[in-house]
MARVOVO-282653 format. One record per atom (N, C-alpha, C): x, y, z; residue in one letter; residue number from 1; atom name. Coordinates in Angstrom, 1 decimal. Layout:
+--------+--------+--------+------+-----+------+
:     px :     py :     pz : type : seq : atom :
+--------+--------+--------+------+-----+------+
:      X :      Y :      Z :    A : NUM :   CA :
...
+--------+--------+--------+------+-----+------+
END
This chain:
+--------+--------+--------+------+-----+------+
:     px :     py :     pz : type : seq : atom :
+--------+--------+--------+------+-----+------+
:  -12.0 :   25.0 :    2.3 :    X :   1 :    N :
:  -10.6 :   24.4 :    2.4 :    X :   1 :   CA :
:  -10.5 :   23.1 :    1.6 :    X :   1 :    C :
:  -11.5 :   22.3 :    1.6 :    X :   2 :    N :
:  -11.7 :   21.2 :    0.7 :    X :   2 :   CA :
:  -11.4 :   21.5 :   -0.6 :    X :   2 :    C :
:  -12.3 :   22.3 :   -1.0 :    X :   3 :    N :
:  -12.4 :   23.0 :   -2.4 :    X :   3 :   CA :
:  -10.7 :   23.3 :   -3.3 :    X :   3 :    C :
:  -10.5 :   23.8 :   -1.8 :    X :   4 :    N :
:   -8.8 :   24.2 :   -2.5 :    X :   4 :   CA :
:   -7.7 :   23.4 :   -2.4 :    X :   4 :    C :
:   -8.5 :   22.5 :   -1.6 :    X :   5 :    N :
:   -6.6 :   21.4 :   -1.4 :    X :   5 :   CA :
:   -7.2 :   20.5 :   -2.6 :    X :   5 :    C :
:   -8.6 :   20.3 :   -3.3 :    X :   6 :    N :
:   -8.9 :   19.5 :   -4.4 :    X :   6 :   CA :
:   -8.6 :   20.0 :   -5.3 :    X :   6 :    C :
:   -9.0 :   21.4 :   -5.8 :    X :   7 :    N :
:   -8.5 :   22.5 :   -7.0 :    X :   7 :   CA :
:   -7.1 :   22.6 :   -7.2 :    X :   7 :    C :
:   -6.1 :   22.8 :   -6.4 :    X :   8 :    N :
:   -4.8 :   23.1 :   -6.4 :    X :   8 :   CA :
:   -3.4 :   21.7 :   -6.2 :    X :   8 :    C :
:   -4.5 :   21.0 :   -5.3 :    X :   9 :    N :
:   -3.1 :   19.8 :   -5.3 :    X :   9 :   CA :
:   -3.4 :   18.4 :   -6.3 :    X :   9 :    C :
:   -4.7 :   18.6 :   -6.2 :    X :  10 :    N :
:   -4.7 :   16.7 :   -7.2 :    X :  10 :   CA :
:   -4.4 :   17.3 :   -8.9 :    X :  10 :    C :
:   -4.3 :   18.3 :   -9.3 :    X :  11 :    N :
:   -3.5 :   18.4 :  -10.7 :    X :  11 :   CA :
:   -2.0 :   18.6 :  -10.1 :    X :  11 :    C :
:   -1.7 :   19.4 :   -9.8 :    X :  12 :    N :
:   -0.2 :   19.5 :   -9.5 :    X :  12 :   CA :
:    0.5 :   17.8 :   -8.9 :    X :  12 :    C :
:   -0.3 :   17.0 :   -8.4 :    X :  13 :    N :
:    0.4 :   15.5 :   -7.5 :    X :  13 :   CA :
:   -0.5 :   14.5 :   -9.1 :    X :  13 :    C :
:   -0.8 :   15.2 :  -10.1 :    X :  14 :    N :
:   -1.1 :   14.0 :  -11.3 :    X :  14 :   CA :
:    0.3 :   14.4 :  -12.3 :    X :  14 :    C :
:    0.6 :   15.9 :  -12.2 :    X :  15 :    N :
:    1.8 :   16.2 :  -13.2 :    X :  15 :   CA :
:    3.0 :   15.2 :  -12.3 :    X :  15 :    C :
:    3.4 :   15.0 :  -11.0 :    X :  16 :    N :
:    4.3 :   13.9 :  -10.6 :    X :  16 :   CA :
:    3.9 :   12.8 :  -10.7 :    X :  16 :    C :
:    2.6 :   12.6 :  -10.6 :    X :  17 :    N :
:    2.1 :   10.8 :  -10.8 :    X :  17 :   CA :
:    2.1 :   10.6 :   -9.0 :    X :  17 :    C :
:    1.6 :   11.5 :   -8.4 :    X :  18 :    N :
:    1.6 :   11.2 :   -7.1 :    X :  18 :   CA :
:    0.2 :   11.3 :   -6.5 :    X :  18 :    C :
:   -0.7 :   10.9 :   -7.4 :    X :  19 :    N :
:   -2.2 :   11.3 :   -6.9 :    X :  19 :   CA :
:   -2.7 :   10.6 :   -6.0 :    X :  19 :    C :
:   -2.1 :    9.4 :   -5.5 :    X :  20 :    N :
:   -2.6 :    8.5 :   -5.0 :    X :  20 :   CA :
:   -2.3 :    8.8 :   -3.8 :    X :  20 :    C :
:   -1.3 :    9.3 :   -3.3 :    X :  21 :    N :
:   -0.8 :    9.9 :   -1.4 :    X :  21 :   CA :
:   -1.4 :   10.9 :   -1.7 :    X :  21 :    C :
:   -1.2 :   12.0 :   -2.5 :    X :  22 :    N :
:   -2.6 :   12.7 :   -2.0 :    X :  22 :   CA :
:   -3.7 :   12.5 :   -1.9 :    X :  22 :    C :
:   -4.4 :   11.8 :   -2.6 :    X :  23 :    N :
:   -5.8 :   11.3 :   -1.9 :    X :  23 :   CA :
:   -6.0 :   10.7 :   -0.4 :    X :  23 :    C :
:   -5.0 :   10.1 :   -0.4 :    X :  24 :    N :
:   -4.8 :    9.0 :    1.2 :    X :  24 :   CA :
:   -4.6 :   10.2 :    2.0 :    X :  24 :    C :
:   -3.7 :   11.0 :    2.0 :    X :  25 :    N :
:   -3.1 :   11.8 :    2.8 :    X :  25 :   CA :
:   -4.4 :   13.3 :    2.9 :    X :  25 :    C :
:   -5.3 :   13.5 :    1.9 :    X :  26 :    N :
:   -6.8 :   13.9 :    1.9 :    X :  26 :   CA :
:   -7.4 :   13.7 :    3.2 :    X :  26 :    C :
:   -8.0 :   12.3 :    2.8 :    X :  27 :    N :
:   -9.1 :   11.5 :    3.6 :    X :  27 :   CA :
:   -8.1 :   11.1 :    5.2 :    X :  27 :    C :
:   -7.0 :   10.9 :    5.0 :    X :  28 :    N :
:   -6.7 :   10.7 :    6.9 :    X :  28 :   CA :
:   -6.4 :   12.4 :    7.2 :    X :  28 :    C :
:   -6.0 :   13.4 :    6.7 :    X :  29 :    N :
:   -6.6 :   14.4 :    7.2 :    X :  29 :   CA :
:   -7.7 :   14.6 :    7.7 :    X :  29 :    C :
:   -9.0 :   14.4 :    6.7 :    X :  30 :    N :
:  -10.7 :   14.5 :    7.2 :    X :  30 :   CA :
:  -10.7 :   13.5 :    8.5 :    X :  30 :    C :
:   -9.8 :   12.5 :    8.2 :    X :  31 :    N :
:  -10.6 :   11.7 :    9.2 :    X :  31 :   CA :
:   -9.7 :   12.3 :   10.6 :    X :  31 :    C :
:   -8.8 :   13.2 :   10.9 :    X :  32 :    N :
:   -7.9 :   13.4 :   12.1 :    X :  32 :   CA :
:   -9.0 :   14.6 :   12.5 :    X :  32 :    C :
:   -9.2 :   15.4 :   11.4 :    X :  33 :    N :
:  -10.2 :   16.5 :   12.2 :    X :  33 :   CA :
:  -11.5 :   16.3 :   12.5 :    X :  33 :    C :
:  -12.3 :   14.7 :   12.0 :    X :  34 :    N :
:  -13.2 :   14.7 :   12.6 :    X :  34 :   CA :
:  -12.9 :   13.8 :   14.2 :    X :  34 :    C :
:  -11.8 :   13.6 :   14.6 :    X :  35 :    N :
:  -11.7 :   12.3 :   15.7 :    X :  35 :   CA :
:  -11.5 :   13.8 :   16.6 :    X :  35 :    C :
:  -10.9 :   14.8 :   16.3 :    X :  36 :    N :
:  -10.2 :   16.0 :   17.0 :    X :  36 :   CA :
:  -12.1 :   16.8 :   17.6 :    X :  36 :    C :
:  -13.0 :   16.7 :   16.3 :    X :  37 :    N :
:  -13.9 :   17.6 :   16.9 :    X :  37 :   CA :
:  -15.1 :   16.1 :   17.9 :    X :  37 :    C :
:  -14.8 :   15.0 :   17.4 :    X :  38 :    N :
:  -15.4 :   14.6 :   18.2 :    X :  38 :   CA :
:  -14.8 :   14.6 :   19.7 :    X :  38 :    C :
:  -13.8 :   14.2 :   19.9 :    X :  39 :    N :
:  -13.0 :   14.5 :   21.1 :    X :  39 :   CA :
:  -13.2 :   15.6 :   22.1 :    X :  39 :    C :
:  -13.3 :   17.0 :   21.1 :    X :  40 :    N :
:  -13.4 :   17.8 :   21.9 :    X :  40 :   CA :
:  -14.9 :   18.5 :   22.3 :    X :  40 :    C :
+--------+--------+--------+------+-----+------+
END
């Protein structure tokens, strides 16, 4: 799943010049699903 949201969205969010919230918007994903599996 990594593989593909890096393969498919950081070229498509560099042709808008928006690479930068997708990166952020990346990494506080990883970090919501690791607070979720530690949680549970």
């Amino acid at each position: 799943m990594v593989f593909v949201s890096l393969d498919e969205l950081l070229p498509a969010a560099e042709e808008t010049g928006e690479h930068h919230t997708v990166i952020y918007s990346l990494i506080a994903g990883m970090a919501v699903m690791a607070v979720t599996l530690l949680v549970l």
